[in-house]
C-alpha positions as a Python dict, from the first residue, in 0.01 Angstrom:
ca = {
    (1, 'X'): (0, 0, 0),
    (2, 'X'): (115, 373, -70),
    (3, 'X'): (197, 581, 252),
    (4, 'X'): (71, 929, 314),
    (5, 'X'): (298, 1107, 108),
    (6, 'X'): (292, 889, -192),
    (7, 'X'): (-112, 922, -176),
    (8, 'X'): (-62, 1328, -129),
    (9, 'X'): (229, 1326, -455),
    (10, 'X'): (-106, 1109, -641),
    (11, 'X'): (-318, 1355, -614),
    (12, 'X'): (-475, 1482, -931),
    (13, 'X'): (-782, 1447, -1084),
    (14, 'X'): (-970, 1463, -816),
    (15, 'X'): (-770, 1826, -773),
    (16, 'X'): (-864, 1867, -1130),
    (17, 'X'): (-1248, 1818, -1094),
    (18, 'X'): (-1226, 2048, -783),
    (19, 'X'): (-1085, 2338, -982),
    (20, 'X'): (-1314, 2264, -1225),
    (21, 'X'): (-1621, 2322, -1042),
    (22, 'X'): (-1459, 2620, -813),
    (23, 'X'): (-1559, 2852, -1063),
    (24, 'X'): (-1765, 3117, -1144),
    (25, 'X'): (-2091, 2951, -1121),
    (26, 'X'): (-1978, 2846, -757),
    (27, 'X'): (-1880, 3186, -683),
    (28, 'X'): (-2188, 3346, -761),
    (29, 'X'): (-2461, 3064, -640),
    (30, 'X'): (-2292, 3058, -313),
    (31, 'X'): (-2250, 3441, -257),
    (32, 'X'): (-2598, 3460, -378),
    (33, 'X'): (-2722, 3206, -160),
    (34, 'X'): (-2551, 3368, 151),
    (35, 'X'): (-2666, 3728, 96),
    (36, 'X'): (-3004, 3609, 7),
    (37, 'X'): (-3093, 3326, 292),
    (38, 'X'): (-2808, 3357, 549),
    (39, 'X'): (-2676, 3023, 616),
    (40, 'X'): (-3004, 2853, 591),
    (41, 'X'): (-2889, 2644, 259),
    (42, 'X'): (-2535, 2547, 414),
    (43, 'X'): (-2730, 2183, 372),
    (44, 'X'): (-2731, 2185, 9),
    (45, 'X'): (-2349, 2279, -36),
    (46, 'X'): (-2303, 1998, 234),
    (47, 'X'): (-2520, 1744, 39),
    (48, 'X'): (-2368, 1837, -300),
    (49, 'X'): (-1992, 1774, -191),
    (50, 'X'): (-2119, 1412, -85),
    (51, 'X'): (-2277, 1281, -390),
    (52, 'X'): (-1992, 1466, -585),
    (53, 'X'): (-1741, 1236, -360),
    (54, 'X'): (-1974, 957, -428),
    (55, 'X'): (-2039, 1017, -818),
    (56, 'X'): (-1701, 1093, -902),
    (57, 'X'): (-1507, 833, -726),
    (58, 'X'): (-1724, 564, -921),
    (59, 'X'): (-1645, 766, -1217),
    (60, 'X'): (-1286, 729, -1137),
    (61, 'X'): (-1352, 352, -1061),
    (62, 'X'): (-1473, 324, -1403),
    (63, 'X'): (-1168, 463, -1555),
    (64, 'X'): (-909, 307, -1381),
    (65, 'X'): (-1093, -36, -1409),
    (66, 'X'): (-1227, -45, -1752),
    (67, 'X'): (-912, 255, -1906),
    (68, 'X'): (-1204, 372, -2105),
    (69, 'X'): (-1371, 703, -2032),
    (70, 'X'): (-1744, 697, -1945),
    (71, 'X'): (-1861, 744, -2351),
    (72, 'X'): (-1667, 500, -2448),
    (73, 'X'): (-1793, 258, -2196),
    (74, 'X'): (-2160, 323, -2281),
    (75, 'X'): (-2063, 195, -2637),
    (76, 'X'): (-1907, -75, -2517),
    (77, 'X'): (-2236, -199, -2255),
    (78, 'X'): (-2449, -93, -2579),
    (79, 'X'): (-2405, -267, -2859),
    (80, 'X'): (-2760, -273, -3065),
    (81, 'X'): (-2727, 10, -3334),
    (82, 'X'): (-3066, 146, -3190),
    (83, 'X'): (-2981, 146, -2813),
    (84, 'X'): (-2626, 332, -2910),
    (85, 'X'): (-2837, 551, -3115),
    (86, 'X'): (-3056, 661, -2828),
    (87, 'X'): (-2737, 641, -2577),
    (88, 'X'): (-2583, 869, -2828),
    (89, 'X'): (-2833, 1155, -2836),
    (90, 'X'): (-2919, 1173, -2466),
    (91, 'X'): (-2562, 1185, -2396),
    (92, 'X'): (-2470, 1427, -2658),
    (93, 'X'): (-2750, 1640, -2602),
    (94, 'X'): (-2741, 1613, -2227),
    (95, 'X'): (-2369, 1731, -2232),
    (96, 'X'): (-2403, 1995, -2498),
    (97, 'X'): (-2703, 2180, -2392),
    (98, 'X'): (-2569, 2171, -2047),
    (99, 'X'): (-2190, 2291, -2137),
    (100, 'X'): (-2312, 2541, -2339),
    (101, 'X'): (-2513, 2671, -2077),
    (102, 'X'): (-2211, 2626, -1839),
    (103, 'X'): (-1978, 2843, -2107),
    (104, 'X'): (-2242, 3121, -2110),
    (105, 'X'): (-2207, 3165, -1716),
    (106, 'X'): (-1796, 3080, -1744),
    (107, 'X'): (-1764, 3370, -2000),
    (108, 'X'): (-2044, 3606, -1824),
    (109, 'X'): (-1838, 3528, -1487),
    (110, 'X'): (-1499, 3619, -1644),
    (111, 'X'): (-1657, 3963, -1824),
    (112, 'X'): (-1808, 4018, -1449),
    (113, 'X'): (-1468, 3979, -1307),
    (114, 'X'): (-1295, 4248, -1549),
    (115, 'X'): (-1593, 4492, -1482),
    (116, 'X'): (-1530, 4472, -1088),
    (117, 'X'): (-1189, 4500, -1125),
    (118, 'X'): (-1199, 4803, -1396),
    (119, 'X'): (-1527, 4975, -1349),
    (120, 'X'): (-1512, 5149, -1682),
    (121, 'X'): (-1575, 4848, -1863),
    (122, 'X'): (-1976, 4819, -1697),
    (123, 'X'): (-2111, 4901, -2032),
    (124, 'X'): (-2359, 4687, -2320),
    (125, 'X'): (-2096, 4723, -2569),
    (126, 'X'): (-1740, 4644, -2355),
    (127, 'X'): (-1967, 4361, -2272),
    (128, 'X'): (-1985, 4207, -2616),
    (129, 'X'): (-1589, 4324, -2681),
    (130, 'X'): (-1489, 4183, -2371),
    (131, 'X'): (-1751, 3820, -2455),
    (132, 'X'): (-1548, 3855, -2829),
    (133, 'X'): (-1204, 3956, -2675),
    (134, 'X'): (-1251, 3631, -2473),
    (135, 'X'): (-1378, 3393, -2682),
    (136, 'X'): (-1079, 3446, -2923),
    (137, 'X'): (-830, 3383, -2687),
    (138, 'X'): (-1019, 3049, -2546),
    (139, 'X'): (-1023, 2954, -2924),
    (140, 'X'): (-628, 2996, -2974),
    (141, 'X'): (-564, 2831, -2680),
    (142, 'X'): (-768, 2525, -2765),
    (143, 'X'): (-647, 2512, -3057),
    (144, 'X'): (-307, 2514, -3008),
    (145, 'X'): (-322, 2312, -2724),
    (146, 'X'): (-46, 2508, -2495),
    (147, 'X'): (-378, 2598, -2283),
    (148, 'X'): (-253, 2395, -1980),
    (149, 'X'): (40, 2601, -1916),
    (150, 'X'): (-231, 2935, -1876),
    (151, 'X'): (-451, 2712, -1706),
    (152, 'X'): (-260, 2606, -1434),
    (153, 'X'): (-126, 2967, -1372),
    (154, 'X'): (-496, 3090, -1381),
    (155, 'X'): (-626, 2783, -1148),
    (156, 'X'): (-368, 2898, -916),
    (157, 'X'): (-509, 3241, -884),
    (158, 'X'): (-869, 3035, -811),
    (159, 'X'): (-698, 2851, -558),
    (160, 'X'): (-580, 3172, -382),
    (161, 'X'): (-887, 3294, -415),
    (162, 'X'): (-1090, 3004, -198),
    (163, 'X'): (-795, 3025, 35),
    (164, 'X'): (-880, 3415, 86),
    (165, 'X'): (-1252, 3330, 162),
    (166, 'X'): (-1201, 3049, 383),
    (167, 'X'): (-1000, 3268, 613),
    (168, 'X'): (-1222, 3540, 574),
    (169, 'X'): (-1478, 3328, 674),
    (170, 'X'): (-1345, 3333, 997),
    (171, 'X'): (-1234, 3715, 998),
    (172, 'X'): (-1586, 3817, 939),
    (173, 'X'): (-1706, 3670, 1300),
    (174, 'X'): (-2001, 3469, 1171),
    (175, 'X'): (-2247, 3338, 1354),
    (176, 'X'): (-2135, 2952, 1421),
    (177, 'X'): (-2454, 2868, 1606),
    (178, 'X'): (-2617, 2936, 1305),
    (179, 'X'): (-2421, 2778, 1085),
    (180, 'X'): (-2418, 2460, 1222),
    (181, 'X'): (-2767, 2489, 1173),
    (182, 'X'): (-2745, 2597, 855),
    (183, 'X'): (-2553, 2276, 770),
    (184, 'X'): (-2781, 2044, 909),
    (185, 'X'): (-3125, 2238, 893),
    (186, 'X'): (-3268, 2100, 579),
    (187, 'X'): (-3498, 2420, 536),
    (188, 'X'): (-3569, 2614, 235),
    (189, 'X'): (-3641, 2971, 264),
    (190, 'X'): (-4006, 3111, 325),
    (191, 'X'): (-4166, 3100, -101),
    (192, 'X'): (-3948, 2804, -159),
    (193, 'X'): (-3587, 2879, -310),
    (194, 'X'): (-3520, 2590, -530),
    (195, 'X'): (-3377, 2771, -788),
    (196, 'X'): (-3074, 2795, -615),
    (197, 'X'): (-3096, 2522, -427),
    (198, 'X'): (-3065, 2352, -781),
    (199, 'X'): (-2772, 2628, -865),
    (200, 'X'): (-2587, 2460, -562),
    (201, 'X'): (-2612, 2113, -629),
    (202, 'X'): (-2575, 2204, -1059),
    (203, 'X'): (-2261, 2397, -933),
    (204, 'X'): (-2101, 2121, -744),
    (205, 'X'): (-2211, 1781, -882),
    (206, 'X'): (-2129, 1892, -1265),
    (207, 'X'): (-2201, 1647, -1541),
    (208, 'X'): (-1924, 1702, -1749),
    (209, 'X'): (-1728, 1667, -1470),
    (210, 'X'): (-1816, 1301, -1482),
    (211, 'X'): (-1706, 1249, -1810),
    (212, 'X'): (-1395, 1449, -1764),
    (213, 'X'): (-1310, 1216, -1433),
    (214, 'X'): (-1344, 885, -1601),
    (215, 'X'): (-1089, 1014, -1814),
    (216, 'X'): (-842, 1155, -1671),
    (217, 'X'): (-850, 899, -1423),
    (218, 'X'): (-823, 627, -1649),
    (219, 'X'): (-503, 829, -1805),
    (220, 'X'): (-301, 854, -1481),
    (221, 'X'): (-424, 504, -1333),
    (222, 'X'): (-555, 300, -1623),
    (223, 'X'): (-205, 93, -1658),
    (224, 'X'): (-157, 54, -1338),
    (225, 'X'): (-39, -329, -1213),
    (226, 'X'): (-182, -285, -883),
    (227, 'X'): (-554, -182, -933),
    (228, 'X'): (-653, -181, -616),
    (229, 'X'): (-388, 92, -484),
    (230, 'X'): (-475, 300, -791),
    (231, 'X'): (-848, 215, -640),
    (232, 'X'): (-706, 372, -301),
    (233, 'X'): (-475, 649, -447),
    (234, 'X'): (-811, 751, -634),
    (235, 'X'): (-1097, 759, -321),
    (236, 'X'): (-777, 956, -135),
    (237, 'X'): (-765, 1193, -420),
    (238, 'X'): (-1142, 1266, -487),
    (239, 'X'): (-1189, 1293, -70),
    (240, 'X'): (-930, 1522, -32),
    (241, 'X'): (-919, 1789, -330),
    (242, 'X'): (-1313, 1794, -393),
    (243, 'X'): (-1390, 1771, 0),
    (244, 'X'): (-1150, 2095, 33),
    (245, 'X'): (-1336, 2236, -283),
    (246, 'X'): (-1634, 2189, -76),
    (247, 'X'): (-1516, 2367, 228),
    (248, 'X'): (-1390, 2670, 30),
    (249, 'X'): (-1739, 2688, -156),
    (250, 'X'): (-1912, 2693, 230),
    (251, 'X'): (-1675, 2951, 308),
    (252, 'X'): (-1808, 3142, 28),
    (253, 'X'): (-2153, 3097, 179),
    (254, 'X'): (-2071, 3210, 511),
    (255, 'X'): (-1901, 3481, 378),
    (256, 'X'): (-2158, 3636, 211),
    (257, 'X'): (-2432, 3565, 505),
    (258, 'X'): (-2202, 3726, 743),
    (259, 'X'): (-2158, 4041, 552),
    (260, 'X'): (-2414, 4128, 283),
    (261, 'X'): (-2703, 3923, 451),
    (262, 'X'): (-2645, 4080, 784),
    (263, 'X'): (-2649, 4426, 623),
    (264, 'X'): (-2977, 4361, 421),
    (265, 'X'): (-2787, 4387, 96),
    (266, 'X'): (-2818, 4246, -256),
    (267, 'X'): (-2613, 4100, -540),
    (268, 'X'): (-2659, 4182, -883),
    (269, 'X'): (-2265, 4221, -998),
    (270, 'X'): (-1928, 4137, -870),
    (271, 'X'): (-1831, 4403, -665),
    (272, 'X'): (-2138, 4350, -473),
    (273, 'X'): (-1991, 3950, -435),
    (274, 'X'): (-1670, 4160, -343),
    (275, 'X'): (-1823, 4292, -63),
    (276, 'X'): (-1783, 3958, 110),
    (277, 'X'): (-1399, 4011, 148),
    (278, 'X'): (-1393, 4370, 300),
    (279, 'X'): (-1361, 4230, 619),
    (280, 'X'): (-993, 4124, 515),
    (281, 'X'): (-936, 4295, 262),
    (282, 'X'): (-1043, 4623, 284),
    (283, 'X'): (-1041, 4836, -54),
    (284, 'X'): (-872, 4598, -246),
    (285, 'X'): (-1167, 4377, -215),
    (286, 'X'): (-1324, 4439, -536),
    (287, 'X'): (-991, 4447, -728),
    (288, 'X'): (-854, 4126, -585),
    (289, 'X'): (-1221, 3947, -641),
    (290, 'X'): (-1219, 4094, -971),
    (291, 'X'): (-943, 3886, -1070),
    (292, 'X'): (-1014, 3580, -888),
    (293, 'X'): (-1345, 3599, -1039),
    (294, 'X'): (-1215, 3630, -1393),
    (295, 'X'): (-934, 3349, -1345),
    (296, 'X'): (-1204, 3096, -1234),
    (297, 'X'): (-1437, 3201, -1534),
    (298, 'X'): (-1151, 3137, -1797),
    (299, 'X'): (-1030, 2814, -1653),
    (300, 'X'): (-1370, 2662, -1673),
    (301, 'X'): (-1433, 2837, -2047),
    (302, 'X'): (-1130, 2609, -2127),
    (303, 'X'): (-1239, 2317, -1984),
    (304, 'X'): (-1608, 2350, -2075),
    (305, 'X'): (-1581, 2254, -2435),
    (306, 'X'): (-1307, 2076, -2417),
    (307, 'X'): (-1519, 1807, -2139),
    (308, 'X'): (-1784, 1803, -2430),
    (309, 'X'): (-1568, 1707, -2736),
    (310, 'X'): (-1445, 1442, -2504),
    (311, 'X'): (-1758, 1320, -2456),
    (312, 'X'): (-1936, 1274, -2751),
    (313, 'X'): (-1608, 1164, -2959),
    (314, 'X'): (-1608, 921, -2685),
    (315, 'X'): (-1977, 800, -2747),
    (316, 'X'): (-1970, 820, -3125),
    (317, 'X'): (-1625, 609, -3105),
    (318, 'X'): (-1436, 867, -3280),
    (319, 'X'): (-1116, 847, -3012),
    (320, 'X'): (-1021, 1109, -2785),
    (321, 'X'): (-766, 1277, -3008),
    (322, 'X'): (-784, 1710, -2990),
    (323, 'X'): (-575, 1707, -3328),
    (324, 'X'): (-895, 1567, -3492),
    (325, 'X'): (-1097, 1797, -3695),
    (326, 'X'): (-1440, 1611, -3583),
    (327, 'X'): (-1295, 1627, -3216),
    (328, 'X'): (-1251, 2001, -3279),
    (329, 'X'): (-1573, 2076, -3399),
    (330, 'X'): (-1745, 1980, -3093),
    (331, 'X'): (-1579, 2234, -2848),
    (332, 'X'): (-1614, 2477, -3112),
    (333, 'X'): (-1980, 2502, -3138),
    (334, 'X'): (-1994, 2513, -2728),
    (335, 'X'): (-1738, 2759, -2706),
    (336, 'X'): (-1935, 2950, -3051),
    (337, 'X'): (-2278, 2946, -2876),
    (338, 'X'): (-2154, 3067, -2544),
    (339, 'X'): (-1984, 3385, -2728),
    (340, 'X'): (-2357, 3426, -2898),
    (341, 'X'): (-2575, 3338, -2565),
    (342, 'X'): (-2321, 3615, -2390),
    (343, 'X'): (-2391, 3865, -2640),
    (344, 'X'): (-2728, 3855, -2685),
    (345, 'X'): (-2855, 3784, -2298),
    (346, 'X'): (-2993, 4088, -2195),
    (347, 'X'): (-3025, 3986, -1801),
    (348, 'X'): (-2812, 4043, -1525),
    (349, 'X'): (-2501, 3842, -1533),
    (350, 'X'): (-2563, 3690, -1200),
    (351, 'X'): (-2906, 3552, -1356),
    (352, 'X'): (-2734, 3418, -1605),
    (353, 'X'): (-2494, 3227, -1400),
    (354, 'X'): (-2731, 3095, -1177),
    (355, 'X'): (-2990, 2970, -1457),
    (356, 'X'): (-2682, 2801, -1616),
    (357, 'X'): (-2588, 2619, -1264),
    (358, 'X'): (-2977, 2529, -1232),
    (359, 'X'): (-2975, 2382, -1627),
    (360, 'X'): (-2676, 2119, -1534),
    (361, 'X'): (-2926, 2017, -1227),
    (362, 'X'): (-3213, 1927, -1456),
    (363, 'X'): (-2918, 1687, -1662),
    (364, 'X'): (-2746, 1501, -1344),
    (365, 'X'): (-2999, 1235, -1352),
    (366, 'X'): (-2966, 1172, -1682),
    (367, 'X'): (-2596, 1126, -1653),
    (368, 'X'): (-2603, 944, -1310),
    (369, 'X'): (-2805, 680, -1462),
    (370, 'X'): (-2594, 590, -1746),
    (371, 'X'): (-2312, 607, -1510),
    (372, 'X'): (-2462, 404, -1223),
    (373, 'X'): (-2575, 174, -1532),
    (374, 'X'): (-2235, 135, -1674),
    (375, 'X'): (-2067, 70, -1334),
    (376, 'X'): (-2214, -248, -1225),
    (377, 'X'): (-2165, -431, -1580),
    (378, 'X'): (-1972, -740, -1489),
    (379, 'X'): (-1814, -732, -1827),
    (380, 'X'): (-1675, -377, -1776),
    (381, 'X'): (-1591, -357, -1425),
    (382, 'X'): (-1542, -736, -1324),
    (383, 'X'): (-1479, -819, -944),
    (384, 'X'): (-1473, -431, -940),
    (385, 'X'): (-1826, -352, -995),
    (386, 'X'): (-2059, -150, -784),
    (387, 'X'): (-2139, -315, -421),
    (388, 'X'): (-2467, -333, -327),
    (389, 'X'): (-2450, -79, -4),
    (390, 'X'): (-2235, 155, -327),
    (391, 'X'): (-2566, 128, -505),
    (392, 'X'): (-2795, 196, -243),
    (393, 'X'): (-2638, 526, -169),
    (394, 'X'): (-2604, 610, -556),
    (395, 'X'): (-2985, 589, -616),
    (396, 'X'): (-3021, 768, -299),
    (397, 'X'): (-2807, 1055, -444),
    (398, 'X'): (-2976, 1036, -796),
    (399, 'X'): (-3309, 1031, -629),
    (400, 'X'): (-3236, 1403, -474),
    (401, 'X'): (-3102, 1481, -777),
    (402, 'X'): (-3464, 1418, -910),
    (403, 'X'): (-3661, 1509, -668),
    (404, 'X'): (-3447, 1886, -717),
    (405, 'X'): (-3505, 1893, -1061),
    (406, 'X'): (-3876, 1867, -993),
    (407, 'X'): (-3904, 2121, -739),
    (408, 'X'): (-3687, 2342, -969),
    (409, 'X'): (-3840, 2282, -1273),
    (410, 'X'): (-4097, 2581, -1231),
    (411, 'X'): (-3826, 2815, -1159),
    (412, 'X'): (-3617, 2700, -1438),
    (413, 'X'): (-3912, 2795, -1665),
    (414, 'X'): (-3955, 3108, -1559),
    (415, 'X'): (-3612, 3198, -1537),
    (416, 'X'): (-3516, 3097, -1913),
    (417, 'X'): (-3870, 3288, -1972),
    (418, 'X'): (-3703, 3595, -1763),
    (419, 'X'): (-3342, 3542, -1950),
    (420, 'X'): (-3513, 3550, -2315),
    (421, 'X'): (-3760, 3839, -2258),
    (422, 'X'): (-3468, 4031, -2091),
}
């Protein structure tokens, strides 16, 4: 077995789907859910970072077991021409409507970041510059493929960024009575916030992320001799890097309940989120958050796409290769109908973001299915398939997923209703 520090060195996608779902959608559901209901929903960022553990370490399972990603292992369960047919569009669809969705709120989050840091660029038209601007250097960056170098300087800066809200957590004096209630409550606010209830959980329990963890776990672990310490290096990894993405989005919460709840206030733009950090930071609050803001927001417009080529290649059984021209076309319509759904969105950018978050809760059942589906094939997984206690707490986990979607789907209505007539 590894030690300590050989499990610590192993950590990595786990970090990877952590970073991935720090960003701005996170930012903005939990600041919004802090300054709007306190700590009251403290439960649903608790309950989210437990079925993420529990989703994506079978993910993870699946690719270090199998070495295929998850699309590739749905063509591989479904072999009829009409079953991978229907596999094929749910998963396709599922993953594009809900990344291009998720690249609208990445590239409205980054545009909100540059207009908190430079307040000169709050206008209609630096808007659609700034969504252009943007879009062109995601697409260069793709393209080339040196985006991993930027990336990791730019997940750094999200990194310092949850480490400045977790200790202003503390340095805003919050209410810990409440919190703990807050964690373990289980209320919704008086008129029934599901909407962003379903903007936590769609935050935090991403579906490409899914797709994204199969694979790159099946990369780093997929040859390994000894499967079942790349099985332990893995649930060490996903328990460490997404539970401490899961305290740093709580911080956010707290936060924001702390400061803007407690003062009655509002968000409807980033340097009201920045608020949340004055209590450390002082005037540099909306600068510094302005950048943090706009680092998270490109990393996950990289990422976005990129999750949803590898995806539906992966269904269609086209290979995983970016130098493709097929496997290129796929993160360039995401990345081309974010630009377009940035432009042309009239609403408030943190309506946006929070509509987008809600959109990826209506898909996680689709995705947990197939997952949960693929996971305890004998053929795939062998001795390594799902257990039946694993099972029982995975249908437990899609069932709230359900049951949120439900409750949200009213609000989700009238929010794309709000977002289109805006």
């Amino acid at each position: 077995m590894s030690n300590l520090a050989t499990r610590i060195k192993n950590v990595g996608p786990g970090a990877l789907v952590a970073a991935a779902f720090i960003g701005p959608g996170t930012v903005t559901s939990c600041s919004v859910s802090g300054a709007s209901a306190g700590y009251t929903l403290l439960w649903a960022m608790l309950l989210s970072v437990i079925s993420v553990i529990i989703m994506q370490s079978m993910a993870a399972r699946l690719g270090i077991v199998s070495g295929m990603g998850l699309g590739e292992a749905l063509r591989t369960k479904f072999t009829s021409s009409g079953a991978r047919i229907l596999i094929s569009i749910l998963v396709i669809a599922a993953v594009f409507v809900g990344n291009i969705a998720y690249e609208t709120g990445n590239l409205t989050g980054s545009i909100m970041g540059i207009q908190a840091a430079i307040p000169a660029t709050n206008t209609g038209t630096v808007k659609i510059i700034l969504a252009l601007v943007l879009g062109v250097i995601a697409f260069i960056l793709l393209f080339s493929g040196s985006y991993k170098r930027v990336e990791s300087i730019l997940t750094a800066l999200v990194v310092i960024m949850g480490i400045i809200f977790l200790i202003c957590a503390f340095a805003a004096k919050p209410e810990w009575k409440e919190v703990f209630k807050g964690l373990f409550g289980f209320k919704v606010p008086e008129g029934g916030d599901w909407m962003t209830v379903a903007a936590l959980m769609g935050t935090t329990v991403v579906p490409y992320n899914i797709y994204l963890h199969a694979a790159s776990a099946s990369t780093k672990w997929g040859h390994a001799g000894d499967k079942d310490d790349a099985l332990a290096n893995s649930r060490f990894d996903s328990i460490i890097s997404i539970g401490l993405g899961g305290i740093i989005s709580m911080a956010i919460i707290v936060c924001a309940a702390a400061t803007i709840h407690a003062t009655g206030g509002e968000i409807k733009s980033g340097a009201d989120m920045a608020k949340a950090l004055t209590p450390l930071l002082g005037s540099w609050a909306t600068v510094i958050f302005g950048i943090g803001l706009f680092a998270a927001g490109i990393t996950s417009t990289l990422t976005a796409p990129l999750a949803a080529a590898f995806a539906s290649s992966g269904i269609l059984g086209w290979g995983e290769d970016m130098k493709k021209t097929r496997f290129k076309v796929f993160w360039i319509i995401v990345l081309a109908f974010g630009i377009i759904a940035t432009c042309t969105l009239g609403a408030s950018p943190t309506q946006i973001i929070l509509f987008a978050q809600a959109a990826n809760a209506l898909l996680l059942p689709i995705t947990g299915i197939l997952l949960l589906i693929v996971a305890n094939d004998f053929g795939i997984m062998k001795e390594y398939k799902n257990k039946a206690w694993f099972n029982i707490l995975v249908i437990i986990v899609i069932a709230i997923f359900v049951f949120i979607a439900a409750r949200n789907m009213r609000a989700f209505i009238t929010g794309l209703q709000n977002l289109l007539a805006a």
